[in-house]
C-alpha positions as CSV (number, residue, x, y, z in Angstrom):
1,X,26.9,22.2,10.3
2,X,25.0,18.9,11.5
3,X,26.4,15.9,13.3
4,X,25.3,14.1,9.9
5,X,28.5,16.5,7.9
6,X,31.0,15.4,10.8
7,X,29.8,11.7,10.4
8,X,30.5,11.6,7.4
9,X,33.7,13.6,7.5
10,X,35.0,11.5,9.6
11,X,33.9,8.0,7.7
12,X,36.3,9.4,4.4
13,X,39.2,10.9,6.8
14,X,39.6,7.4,7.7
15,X,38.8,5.5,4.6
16,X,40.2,8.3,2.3
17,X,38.2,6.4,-0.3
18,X,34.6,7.9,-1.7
19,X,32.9,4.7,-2.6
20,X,34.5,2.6,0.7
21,X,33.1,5.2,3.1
22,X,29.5,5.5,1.6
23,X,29.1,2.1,1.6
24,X,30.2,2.3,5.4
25,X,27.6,5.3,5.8
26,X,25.2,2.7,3.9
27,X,24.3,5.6,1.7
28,X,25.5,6.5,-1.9
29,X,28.4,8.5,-3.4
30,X,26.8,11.8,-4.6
31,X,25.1,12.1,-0.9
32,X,28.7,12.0,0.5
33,X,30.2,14.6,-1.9
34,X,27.4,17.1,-1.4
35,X,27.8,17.0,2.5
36,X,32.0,17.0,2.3
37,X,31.3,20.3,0.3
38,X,29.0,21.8,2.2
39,X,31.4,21.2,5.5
40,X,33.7,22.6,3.6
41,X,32.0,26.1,2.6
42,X,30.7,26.3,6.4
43,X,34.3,26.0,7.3
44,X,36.0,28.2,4.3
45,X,38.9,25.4,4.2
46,X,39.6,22.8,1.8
47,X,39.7,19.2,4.0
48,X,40.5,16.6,1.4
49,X,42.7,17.2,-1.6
50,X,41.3,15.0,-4.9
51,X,43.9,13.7,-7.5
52,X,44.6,11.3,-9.5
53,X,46.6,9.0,-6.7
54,X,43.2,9.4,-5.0
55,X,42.0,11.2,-1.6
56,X,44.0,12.6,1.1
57,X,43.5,14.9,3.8
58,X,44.9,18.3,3.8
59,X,46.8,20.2,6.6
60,X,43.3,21.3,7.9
61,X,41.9,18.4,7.5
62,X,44.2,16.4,9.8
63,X,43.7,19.1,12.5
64,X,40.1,19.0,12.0
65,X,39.8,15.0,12.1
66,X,42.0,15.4,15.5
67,X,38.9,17.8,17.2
68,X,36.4,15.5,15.9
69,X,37.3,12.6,17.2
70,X,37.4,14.3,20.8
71,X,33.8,15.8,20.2
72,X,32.6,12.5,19.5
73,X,34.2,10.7,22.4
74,X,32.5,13.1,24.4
75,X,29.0,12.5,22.9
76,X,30.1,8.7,23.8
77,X,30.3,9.8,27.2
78,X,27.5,11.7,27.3
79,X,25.1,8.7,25.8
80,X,27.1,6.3,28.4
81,X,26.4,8.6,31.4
82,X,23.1,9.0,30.6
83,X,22.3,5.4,30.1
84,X,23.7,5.0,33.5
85,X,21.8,7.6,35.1
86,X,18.9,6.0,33.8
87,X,19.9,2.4,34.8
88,X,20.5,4.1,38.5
89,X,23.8,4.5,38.1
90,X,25.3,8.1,38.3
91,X,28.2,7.8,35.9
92,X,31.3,5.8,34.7
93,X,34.7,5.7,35.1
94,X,36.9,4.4,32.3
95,X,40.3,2.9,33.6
96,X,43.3,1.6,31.5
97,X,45.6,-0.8,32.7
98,X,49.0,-1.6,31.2
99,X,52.1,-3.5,32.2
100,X,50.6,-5.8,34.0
101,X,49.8,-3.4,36.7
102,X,47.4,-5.9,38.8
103,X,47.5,-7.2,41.4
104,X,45.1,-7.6,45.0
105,X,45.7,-4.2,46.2
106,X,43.6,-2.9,43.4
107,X,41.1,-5.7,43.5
108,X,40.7,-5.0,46.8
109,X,40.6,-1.2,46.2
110,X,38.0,-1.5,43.1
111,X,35.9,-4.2,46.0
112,X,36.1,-1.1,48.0
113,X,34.5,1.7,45.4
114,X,32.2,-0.6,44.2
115,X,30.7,-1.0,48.1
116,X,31.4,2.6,48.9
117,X,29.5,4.5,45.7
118,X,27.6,1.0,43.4
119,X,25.6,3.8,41.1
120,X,29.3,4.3,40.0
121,X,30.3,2.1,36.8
122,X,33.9,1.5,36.9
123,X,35.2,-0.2,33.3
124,X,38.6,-1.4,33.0
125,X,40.6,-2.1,29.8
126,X,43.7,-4.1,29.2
127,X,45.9,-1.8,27.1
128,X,49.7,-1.6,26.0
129,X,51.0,1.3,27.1
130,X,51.3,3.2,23.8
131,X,47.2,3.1,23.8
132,X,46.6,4.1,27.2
133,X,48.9,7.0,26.7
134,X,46.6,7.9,23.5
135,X,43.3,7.0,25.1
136,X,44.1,9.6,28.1
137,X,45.0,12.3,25.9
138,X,42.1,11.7,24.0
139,X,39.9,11.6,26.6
140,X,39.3,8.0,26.0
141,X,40.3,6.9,29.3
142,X,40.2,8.5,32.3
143,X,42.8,7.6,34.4
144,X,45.5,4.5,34.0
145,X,47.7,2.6,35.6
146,X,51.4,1.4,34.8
147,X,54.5,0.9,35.6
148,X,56.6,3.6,34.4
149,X,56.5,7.8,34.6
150,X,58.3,7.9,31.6
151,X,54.7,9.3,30.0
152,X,55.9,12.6,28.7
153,X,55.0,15.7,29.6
154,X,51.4,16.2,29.3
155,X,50.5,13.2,31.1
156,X,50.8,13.4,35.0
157,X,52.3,9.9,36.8
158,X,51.8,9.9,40.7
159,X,53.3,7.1,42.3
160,X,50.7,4.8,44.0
161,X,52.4,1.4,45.2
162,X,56.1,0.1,45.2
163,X,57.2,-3.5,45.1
164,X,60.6,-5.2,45.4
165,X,61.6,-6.7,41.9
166,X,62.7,-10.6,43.1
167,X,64.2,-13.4,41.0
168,X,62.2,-16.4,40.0
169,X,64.9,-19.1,39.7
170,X,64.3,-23.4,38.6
171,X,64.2,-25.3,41.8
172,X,67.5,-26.4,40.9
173,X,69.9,-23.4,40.3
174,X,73.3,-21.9,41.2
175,X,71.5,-19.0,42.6
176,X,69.9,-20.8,45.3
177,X,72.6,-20.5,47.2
178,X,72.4,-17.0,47.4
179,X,69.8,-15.9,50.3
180,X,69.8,-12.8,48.3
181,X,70.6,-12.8,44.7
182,X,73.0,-9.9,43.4
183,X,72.7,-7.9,40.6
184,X,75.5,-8.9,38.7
185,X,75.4,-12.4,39.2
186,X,71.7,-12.5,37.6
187,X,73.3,-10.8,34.2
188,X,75.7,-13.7,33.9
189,X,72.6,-16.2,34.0
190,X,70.2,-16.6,31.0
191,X,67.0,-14.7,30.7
192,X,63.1,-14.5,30.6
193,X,62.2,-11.3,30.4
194,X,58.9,-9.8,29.4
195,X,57.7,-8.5,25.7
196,X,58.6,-5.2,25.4
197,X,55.4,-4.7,23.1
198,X,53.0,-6.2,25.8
199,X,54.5,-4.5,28.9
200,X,56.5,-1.4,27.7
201,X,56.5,0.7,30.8
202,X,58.0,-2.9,32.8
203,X,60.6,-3.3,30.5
204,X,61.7,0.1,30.5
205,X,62.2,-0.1,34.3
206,X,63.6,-3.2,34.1
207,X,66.1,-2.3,31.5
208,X,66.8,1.0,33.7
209,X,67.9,-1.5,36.8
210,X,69.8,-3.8,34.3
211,X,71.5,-1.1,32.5
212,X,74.7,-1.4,35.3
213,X,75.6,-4.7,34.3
214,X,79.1,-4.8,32.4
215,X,78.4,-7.4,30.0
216,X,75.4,-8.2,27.5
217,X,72.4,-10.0,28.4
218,X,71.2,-13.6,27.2
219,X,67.4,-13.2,26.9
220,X,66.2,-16.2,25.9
221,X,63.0,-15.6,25.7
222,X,60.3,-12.3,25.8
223,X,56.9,-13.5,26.7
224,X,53.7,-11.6,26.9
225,X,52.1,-13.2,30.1
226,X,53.5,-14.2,33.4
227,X,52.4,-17.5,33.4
228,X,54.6,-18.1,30.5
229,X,57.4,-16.9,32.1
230,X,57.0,-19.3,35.5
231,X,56.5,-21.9,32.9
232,X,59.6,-21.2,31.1
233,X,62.0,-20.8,34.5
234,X,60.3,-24.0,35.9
235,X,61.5,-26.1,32.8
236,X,65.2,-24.5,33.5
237,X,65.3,-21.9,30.0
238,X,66.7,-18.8,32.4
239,X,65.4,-16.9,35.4
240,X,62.9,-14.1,35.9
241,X,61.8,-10.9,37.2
242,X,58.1,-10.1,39.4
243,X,57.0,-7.8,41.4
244,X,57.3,-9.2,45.2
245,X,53.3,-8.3,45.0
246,X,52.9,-11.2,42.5
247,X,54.4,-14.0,44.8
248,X,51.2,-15.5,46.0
249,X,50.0,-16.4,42.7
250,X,53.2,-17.8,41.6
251,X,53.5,-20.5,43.6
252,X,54.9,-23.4,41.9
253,X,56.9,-26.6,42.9
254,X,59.0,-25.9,40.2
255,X,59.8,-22.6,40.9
256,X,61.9,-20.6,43.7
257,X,61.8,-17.0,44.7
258,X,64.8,-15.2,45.8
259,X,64.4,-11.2,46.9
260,X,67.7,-9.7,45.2
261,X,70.5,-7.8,47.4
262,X,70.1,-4.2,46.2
263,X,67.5,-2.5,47.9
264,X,67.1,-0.1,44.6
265,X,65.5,-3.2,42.8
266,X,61.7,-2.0,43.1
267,X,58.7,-1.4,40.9
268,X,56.7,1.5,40.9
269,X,52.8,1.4,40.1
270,X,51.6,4.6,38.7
271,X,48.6,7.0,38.4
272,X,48.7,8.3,35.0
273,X,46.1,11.1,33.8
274,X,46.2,13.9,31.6
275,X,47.6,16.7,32.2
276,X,44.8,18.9,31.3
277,X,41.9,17.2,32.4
278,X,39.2,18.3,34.7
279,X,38.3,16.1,37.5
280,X,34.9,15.3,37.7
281,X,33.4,14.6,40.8
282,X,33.2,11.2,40.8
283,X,37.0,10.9,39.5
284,X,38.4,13.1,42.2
285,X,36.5,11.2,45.0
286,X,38.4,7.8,43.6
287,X,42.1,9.7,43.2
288,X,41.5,10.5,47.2
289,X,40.2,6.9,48.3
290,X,43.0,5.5,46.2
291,X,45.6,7.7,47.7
292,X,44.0,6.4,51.5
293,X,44.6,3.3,50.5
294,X,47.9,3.3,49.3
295,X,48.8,5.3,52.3
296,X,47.2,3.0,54.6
């Protein structure tokens, strides 16, 4: 069995077509078929089933595609580290962030890392939360951050930072005369609320807190981006949530903040990471600095 057979495995588990994935192989059919059949004698299992409706994999084959792609993530890794190490660097750690889980504390952190150990490349990647939760299983990412430990159970969530959920309000409001805003009267207002799609974690802790209210809610609008959502209180359409961690780059003539009266309105950034992963070296030294400094 050679790299070349799982290639090319791989190239028809996901096209599921003969001709689409030799032309993505850049070679010809009959090279293709002679390598799928000799996988298939190394392994003594039938991968693909060939009828007339076309090419699908079998039972095997599915569980087989799912080892392959984490073999070949790790021979990613392994070409990635060692380009680093021969750039200087002595590895990289691949971070996923979803829900909007950024703020200064982690600029500051990752400012930190970066002056404490530079041979270590630290890549981040904006993700929903669906991905992330894929990519750490797979071994794609790392480590992640979101907002929610809703993860299941083979992904571990350790809380890192909490913040106070406030209400973004137009300068002009009812609410204003509240010096803090309670729960129910924010249901009877209309609402901006996030995309569930682009920030699922948020939303599900935000629909946690919200779930106490009697009557239904008038969302008005989901956006993807909190920008939009300033925009969209500031020209009067409903009020908001944020994280109290998000004030300072919110500030906006148009816009006023109020905290809100129960103190059980908070969000929760989390660590997420597989269950079964091994830390390297390098991972567990940023888990412990990261732990310092939300400690500190």
């Amino acid at each position: 069995m050679e790299l070349r057979h799982l290639r090319y495995f791989m190239a028809l588990a996901e096209e599921l077509h003969f001709t689409r994935a030799a032309e993505r192989l850049h070679i010809e059919q009959p090279p293709l078929s002679r390598a799928i059949k000799e996988l298939e004698d190394e392994l003594g299992v039938v991968l693909f089933d060939r009828n007339r409706r076309g090419t699908v994999l079998t039972s095997a084959g599915v569980v087989f595609l799912q080892d392959i792609r984490r073999l070949f993530t790790v021979l990613e890794q392994a070409r990635e580290n060692a380009q680093a190490v021969a750039a200087g660097l002595r590895g990289s750690l691949r971070i996923a962030i979803s829900d909007g889980a950024i703020d200064a504390r982690l600029s500051a952190f990752l400012a930190r890392c970066r002056a404490e150990e530079p041979e270590i490349e630290i890549r981040l990647s904006e993700v929903p939360l669906a991905e992330q939760l894929r990519g750490l299983r797979s071994g794609d990412f790392m480590i992640g951050f979101a907002h929610t430990a809703d993860v299941g159970d083979d992904i571990r969530a350790e809380p890192i930072w909490r913040d106070p959920l406030v209400i973004a309000v137009p300068a002009r409001h009812a609410l204003l005369a509240h010096k803090k805003v309670p729960l129910q009267e924010v249901g009877i207002h209309p609402l901006v609320l996030c995309d569930p799609h682009a920030c699922e974690g948020y939303c599900r802790e935000l629909t946690r807190l919200l779930q106490v209210l009697e009557h239904k809610l008038n969302v008005v609008e989901e956006v993807s981006s909190l920008d939009m959502m300033l925009t969209l209180v500031g020209a009067g359409y409903g009020i908001g949530f944020l994280a109290a961690s998000k004030i300072p780059v919110c500030q906006r003539p148009d816009v006023v903040i109020r905290p809100q009266a129960i103190d059980s309105a908070v969000i929760t950034t989390y660590l997420l990471r597989a269950d079964s992963s091994d830390l390297s070296a390098s991972l567990e030294r940023f888990i412990v600095r990261l732990r310092d400094s939300a400690s500190g």
